[in-house]
PATIDO-299557 format. One record per residue: x, y, z of N, C-alpha, C, O in turn; residue number from 1. Coordinates in pm, whole numbers. Layout:
<pts>
[pt [X,Y,Z],[X,Y,Z],[X,Y,Z],[X,Y,Z],NUM]
...
</pts>
This chain:
<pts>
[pt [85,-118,0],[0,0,0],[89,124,0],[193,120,65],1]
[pt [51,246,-77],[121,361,-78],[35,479,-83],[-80,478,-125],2]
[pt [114,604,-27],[46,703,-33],[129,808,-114],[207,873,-45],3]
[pt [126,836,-244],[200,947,-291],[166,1105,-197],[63,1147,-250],4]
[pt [184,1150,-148],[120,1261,-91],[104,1355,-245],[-13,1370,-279],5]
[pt [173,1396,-307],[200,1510,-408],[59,1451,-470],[-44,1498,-421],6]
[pt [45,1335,-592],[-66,1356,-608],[-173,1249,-622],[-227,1219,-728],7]
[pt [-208,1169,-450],[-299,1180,-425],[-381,1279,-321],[-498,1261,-288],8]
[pt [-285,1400,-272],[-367,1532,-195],[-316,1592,-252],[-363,1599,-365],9]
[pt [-194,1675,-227],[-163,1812,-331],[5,1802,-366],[79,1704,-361],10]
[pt [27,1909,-393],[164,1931,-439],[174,2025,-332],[285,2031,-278],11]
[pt [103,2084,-297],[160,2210,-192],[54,2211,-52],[-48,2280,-51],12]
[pt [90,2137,49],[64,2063,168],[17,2253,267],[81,2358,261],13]
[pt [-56,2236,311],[-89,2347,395],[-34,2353,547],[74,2310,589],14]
[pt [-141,2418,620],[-105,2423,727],[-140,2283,856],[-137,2165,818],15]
[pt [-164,2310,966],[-222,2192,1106],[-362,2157,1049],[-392,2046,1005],16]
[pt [-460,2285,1056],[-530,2265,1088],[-644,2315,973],[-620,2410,899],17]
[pt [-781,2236,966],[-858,2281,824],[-906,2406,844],[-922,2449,730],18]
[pt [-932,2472,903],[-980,2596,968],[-835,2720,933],[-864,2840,926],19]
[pt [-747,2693,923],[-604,2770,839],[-611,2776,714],[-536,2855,656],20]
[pt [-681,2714,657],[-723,2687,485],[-672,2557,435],[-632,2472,515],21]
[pt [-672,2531,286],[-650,2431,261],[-554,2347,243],[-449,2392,196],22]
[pt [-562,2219,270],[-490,2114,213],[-402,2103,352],[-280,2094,344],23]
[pt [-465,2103,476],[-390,2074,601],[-362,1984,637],[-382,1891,559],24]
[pt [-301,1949,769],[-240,1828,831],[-359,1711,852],[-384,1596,814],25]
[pt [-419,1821,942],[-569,1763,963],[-602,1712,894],[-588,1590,906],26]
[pt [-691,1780,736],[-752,1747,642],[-700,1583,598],[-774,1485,599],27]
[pt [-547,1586,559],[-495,1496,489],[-506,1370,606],[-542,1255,580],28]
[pt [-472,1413,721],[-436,1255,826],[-625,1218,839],[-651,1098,856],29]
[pt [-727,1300,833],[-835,1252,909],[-902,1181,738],[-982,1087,736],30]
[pt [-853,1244,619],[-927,1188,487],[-839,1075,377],[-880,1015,278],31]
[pt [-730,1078,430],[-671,1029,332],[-552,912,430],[-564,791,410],32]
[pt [-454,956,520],[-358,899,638],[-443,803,689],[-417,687,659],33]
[pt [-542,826,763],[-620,757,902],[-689,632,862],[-694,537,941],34]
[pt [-750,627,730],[-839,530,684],[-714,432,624],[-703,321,676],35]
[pt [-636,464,535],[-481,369,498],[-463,309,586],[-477,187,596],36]
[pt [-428,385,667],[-349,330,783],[-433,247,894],[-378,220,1001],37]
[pt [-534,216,877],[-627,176,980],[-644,25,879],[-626,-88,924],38]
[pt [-681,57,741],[-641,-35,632],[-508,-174,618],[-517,-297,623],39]
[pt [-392,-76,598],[-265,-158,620],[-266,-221,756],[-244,-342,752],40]
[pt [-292,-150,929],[-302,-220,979],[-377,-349,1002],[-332,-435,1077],41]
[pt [-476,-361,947],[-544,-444,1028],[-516,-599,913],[-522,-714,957],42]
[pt [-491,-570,788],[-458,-652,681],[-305,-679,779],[-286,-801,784],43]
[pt [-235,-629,827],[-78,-644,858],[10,-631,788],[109,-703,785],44]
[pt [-19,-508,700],[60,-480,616],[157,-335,634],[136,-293,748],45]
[pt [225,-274,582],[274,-188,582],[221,-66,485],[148,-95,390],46]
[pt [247,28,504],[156,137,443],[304,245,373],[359,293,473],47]
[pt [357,279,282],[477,359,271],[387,509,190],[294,524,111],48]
[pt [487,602,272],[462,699,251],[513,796,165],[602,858,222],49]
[pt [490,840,34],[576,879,-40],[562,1063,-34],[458,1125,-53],50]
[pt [654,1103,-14],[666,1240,8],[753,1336,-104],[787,1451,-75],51]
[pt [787,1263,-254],[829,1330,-317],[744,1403,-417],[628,1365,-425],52]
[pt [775,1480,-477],[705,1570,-577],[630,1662,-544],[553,1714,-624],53]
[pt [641,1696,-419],[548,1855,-356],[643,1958,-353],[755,1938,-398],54]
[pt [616,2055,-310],[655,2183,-331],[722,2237,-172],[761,2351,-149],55]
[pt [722,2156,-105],[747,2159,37],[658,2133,141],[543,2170,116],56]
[pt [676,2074,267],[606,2072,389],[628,2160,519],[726,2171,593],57]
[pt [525,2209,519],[533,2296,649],[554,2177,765],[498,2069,747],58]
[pt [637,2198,886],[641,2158,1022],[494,2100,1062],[462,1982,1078],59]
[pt [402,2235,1075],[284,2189,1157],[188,2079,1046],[98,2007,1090],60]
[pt [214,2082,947],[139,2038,828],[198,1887,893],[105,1816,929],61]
[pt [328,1830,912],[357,1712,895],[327,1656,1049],[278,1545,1068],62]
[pt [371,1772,1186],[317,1741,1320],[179,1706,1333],[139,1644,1431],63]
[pt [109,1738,1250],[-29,1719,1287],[-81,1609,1229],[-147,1535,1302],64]
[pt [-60,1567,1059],[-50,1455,1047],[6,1299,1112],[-58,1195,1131],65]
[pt [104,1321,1128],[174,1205,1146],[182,1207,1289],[129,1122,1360],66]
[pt [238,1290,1325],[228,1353,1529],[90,1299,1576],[68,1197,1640],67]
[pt [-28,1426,1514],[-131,1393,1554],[-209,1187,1511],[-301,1140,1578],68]
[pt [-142,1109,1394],[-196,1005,1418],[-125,923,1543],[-204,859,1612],69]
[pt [-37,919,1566],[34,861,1662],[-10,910,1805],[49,846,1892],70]
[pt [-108,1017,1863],[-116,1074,1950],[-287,1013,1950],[-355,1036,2051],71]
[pt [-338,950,1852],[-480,882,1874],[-484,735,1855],[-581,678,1905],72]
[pt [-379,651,1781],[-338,505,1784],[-223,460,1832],[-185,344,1827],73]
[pt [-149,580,1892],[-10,503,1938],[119,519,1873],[114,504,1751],74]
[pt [239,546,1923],[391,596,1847],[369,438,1839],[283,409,1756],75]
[pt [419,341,1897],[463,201,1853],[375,137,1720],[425,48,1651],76]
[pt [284,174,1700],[148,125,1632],[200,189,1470],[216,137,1359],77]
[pt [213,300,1515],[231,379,1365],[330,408,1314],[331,472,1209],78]
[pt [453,364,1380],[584,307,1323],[574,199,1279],[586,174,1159],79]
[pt [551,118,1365],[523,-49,1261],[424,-18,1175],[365,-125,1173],80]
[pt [358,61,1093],[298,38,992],[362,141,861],[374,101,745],81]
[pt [390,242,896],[386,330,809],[568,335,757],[647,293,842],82]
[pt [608,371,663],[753,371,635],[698,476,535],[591,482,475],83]
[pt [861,600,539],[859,669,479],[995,698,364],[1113,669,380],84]
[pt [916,776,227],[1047,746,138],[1046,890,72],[937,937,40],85]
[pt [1172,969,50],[1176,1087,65],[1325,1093,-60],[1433,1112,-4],86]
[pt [1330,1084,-162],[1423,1118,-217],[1461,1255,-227],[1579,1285,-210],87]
[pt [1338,1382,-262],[1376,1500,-288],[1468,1564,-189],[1570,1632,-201],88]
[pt [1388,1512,-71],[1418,1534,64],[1479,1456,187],[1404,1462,284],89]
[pt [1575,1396,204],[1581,1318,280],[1550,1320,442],[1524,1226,518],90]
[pt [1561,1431,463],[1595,1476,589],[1401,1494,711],[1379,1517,830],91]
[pt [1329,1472,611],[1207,1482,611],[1188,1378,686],[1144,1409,797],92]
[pt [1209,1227,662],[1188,1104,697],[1239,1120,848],[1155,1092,934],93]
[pt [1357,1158,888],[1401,1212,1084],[1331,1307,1117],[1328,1306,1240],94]
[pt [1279,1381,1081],[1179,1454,1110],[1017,1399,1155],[967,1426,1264],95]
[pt [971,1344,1084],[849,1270,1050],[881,1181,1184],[838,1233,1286],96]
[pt [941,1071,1200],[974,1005,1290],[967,1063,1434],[895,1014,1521],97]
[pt [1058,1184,1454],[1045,1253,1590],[909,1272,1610],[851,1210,1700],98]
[pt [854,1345,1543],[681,1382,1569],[610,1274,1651],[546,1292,1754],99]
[pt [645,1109,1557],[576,998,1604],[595,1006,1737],[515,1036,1826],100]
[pt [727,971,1744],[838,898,1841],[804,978,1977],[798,923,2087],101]
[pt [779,1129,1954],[767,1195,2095],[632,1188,2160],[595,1226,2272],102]
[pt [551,1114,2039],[408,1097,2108],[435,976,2246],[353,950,2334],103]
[pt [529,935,2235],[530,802,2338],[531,860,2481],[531,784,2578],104]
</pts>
């Protein structure tokens, strides 16, 4: 299972929250992240996350996604499912991780 972020939500990722305007953290983890991932888990599969071809990610855009799923199913839960792949960017993927990781 995969999630292109660029384009199956956007090329240009917004802010936390849907109420900031569009194409937020929120938006993306509660319509597009949450149901995958609830998906890959329960099949026992892995879910990879592809983060190339956007235009950049804001901080709160990726804390709220990935932060905020780990802060309603669990840091251990949503590491074992989700893997992330970041060529444009590498540095994105240690990032993404802390968010999880500090939900513990």
């Amino acid at each position: 299972m995969i999630i292109r972020i660029a384009t199956d939500f956007t090329e240009t990722p917004g802010a936390r929250y849907r109420n900031e305007g569009d194409f937020s953290g929120e938006e993306f983890r509660e319509s597009i992240l949450e149901p995958k991932f609830l998906e890959a888990k329960n099949k026992g599969e892995q879910l990879t996350i592809d983060l190339d071809g956007g235009y950049g990610y804001p901080t709160s855009f990726l804390e709220e996604a990935f932060g905020g799923l780990a802060r309603k199913h669990g840091a251990d839960s949503v590491s074992a499912t989700l893997v992330f792949v970041s060529r444009d960017e590498p540095s994105l993927v240690n990032e993404i991780q802390e968010y999880i990781t500090s939900q513990k």
